[in-house]
MIVO-118062 format. One record per atom (N, C-alpha, C): z, x, y; residue number from 1. Coordinates in steps of 0.1 Angstrom, whole numbers, plus 5000, padded with zeros to 4 digits. Each point is the difference from the previous one (the first is absolute). Layout:
MIVO-118062
+------+------+------+-----+
:   pz :   px :   py : seq :
+------+------+------+-----+
:    Z :    X :    Y : NUM :
...
+------+------+------+-----+
end
This chain:
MIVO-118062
+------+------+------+-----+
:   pz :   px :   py : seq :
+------+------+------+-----+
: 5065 : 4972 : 5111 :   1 :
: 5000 : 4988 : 4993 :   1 :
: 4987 : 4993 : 5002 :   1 :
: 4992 : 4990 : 4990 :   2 :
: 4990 : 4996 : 5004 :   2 :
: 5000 : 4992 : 5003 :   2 :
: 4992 : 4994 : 5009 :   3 :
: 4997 : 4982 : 5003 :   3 :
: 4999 : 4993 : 4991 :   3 :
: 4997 : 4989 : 5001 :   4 :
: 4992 : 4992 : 4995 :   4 :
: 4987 : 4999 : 4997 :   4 :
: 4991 : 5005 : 5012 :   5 :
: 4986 : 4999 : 4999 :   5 :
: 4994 : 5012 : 4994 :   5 :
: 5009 : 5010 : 4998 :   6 :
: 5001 : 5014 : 4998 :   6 :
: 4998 : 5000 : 4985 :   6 :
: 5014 : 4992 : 4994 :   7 :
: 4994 : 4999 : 4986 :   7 :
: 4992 : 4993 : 4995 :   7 :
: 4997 : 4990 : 5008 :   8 :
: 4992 : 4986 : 4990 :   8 :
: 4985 : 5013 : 5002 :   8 :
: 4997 : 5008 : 5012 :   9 :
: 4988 : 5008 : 5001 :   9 :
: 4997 : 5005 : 4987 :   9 :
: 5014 : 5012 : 4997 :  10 :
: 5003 : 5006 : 4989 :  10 :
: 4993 : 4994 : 4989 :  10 :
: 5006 : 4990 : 4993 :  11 :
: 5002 : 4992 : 4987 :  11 :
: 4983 : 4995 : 5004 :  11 :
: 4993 : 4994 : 5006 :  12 :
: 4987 : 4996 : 5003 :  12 :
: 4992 : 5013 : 4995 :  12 :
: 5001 : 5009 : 5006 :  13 :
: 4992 : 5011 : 4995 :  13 :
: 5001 : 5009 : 4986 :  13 :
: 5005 : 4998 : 4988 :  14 :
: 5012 : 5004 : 4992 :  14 :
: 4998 : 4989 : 4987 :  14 :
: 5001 : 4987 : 5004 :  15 :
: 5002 : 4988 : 4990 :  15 :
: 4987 : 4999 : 4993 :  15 :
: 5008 : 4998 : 4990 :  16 :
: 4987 : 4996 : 4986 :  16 :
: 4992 : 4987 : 5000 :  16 :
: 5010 : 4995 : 5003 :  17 :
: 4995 : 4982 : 4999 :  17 :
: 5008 : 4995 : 5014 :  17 :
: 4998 : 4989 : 5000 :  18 :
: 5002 : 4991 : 5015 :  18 :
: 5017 : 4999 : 5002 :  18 :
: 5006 : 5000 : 4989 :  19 :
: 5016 : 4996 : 5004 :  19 :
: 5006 : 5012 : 4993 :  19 :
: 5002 : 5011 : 5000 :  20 :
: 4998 : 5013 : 4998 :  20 :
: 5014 : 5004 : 5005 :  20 :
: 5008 : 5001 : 4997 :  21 :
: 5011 : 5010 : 5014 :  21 :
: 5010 : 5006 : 4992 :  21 :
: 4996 : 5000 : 4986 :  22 :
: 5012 : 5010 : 4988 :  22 :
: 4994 : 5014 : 4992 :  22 :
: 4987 : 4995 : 5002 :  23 :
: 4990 : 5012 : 4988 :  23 :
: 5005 : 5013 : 5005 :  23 :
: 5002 : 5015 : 4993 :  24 :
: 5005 : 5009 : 5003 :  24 :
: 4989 : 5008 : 5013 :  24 :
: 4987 : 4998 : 4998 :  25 :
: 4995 : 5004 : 5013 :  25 :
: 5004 : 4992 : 5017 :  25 :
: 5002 : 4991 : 4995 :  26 :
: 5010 : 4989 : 5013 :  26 :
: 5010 : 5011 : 5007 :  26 :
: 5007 : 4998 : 4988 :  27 :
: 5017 : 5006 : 5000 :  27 :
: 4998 : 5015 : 5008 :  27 :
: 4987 : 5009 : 4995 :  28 :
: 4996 : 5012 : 5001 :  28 :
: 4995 : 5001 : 5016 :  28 :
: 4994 : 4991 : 5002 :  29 :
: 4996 : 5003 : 5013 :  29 :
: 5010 : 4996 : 5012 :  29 :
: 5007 : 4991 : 4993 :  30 :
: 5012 : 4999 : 5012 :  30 :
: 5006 : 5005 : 5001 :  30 :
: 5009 : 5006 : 4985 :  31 :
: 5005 : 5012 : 5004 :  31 :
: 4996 : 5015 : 5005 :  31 :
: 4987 : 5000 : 5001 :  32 :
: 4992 : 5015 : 5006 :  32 :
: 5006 : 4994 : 5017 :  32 :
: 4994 : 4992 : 5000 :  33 :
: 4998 : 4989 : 5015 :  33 :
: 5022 : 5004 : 5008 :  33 :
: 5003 : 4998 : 4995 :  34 :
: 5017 : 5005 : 5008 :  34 :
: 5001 : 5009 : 4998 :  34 :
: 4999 : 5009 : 4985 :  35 :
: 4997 : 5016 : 5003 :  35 :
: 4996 : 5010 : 5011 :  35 :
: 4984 : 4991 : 5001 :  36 :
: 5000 : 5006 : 5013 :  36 :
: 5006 : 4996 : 5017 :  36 :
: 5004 : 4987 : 5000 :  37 :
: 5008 : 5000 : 5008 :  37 :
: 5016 : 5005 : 5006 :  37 :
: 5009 : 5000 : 4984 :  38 :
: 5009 : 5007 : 5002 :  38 :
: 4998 : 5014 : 5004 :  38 :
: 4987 : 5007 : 4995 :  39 :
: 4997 : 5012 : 4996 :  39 :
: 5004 : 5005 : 5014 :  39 :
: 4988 : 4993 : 5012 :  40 :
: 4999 : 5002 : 5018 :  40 :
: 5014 : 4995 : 5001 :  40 :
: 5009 : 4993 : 4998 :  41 :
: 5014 : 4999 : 5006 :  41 :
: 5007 : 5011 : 5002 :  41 :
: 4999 : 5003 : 4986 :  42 :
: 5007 : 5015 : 4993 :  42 :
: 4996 : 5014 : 5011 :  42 :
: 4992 : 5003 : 5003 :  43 :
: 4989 : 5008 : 5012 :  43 :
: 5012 : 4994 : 5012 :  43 :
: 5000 : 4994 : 5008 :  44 :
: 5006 : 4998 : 5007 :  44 :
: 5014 : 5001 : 5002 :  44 :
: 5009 : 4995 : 4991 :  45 :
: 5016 : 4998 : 4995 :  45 :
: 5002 : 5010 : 4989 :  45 :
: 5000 : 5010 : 4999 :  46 :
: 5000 : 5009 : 4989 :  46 :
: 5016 : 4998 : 4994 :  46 :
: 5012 : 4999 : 5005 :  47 :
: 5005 : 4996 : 4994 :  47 :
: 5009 : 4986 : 4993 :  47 :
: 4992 : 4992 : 4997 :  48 :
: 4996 : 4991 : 4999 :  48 :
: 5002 : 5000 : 4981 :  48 :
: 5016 : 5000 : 4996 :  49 :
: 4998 : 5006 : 4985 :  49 :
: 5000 : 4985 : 4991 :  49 :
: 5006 : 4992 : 5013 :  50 :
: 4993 : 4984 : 4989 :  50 :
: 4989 : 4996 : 4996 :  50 :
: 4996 : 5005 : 5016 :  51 :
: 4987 : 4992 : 4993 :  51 :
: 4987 : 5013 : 4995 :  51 :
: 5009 : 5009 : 4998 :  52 :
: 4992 : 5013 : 4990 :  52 :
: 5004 : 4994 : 4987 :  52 :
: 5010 : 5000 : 4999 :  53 :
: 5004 : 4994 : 4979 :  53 :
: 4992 : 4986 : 4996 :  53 :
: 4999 : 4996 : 5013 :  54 :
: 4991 : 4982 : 4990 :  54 :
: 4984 : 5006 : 5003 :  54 :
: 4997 : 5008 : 5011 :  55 :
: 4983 : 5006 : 4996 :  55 :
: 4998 : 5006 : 4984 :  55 :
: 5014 : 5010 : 4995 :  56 :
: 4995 : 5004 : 4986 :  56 :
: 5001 : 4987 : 4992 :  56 :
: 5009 : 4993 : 5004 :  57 :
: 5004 : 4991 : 4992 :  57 :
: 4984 : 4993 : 4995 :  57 :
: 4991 : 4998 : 5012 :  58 :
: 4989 : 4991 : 4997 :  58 :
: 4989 : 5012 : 4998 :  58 :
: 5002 : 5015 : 5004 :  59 :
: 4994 : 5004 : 4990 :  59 :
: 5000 : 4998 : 4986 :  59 :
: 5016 : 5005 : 4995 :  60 :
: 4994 : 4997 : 4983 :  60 :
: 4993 : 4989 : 4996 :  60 :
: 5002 : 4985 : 5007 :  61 :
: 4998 : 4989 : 4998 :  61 :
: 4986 : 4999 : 4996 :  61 :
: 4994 : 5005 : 5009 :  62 :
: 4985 : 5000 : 5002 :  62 :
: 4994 : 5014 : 4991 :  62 :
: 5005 : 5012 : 4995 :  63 :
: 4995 : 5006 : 4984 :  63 :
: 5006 : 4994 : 4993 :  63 :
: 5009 : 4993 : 4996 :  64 :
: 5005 : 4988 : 4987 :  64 :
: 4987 : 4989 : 4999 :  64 :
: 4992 : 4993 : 5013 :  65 :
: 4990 : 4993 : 4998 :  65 :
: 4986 : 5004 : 4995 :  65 :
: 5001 : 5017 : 5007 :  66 :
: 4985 : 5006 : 4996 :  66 :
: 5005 : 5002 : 4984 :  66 :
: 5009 : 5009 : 4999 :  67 :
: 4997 : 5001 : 4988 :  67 :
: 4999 : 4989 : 4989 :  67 :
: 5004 : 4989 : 5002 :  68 :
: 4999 : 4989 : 4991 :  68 :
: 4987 : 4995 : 4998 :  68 :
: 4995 : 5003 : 5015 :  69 :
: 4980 : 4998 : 4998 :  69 :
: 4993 : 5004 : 4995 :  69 :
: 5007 : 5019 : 5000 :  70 :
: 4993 : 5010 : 4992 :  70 :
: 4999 : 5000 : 4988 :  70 :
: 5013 : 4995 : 4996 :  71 :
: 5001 : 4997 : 4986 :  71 :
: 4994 : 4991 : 4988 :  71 :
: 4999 : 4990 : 5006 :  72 :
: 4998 : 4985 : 4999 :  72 :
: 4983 : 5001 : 5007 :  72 :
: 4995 : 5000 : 5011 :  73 :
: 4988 : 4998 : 5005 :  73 :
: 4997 : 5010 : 5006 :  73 :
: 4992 : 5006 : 4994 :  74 :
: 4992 : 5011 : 5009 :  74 :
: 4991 : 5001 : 5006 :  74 :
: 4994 : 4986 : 5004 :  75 :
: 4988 : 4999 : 5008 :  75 :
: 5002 : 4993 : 5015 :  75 :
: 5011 : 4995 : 4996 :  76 :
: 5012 : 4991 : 5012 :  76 :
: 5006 : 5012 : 5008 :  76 :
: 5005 : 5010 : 4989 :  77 :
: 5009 : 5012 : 5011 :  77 :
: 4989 : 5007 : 5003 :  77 :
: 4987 : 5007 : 4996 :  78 :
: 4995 : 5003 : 5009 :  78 :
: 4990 : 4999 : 5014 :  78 :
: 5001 : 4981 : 4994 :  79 :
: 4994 : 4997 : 5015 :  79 :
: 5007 : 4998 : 5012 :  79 :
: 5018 : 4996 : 4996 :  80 :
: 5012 : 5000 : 5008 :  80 :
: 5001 : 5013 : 5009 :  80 :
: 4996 : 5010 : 4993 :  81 :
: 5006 : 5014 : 5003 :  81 :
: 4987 : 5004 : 5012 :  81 :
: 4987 : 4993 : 4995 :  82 :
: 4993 : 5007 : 5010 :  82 :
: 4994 : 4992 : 5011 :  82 :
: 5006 : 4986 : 5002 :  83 :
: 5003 : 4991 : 5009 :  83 :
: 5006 : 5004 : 5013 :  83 :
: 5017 : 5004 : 4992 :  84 :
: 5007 : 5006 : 5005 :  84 :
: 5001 : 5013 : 5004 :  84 :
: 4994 : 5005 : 4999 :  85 :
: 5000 : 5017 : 4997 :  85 :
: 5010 : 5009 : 5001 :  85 :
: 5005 : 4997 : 4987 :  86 :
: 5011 : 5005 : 4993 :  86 :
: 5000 : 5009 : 4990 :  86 :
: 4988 : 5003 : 4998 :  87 :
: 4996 : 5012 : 4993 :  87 :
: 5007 : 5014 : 5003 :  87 :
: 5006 : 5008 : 4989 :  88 :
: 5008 : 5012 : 4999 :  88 :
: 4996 : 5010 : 5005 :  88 :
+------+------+------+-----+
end
């Protein structure tokens, strides 16, 4: 789970403009951001199948957002992607 200071870091590095915390690169990096923290949970507690079904869960969440970027903005998804390095 993240902090507080954890996300506002997030959304700070990420945000388009100053009050920023919905644009789909927001959404994208926070959801990369528990990804990979569930991800190291998962490593440890392997069976762990709850909190395995809400990690896909916020997988698809997070390709539902790229591809909306992709689709819609393609200069957006690929600065998001290589911010993040999320590249295939």
């Amino acid at each position: 789970m993240l902090t507080t200071k954890q996300k506002t870091r997030v959304i700070k590095g990420t945000a388009i403009h100053d009050k920023d915390t919905g644009s789909p690169e927001v959404q994208i990096a926070l959801l990369s951001k528990k990804i990979d923290e569930l991800t190291a949970h998962l490593k440890k507690h392997k069976k762990d199948n709850h909190s395995r079904r809400g990690l896909l869960g916020m997988v698809a969440d997070r390709q539902t957002h790229l591809a909306y970027l992709r689709k819609n903005y393609p200069r957006r998804y690929s600065s998001i992607t290589k911010k993040l390095e999320l590249s295939k």
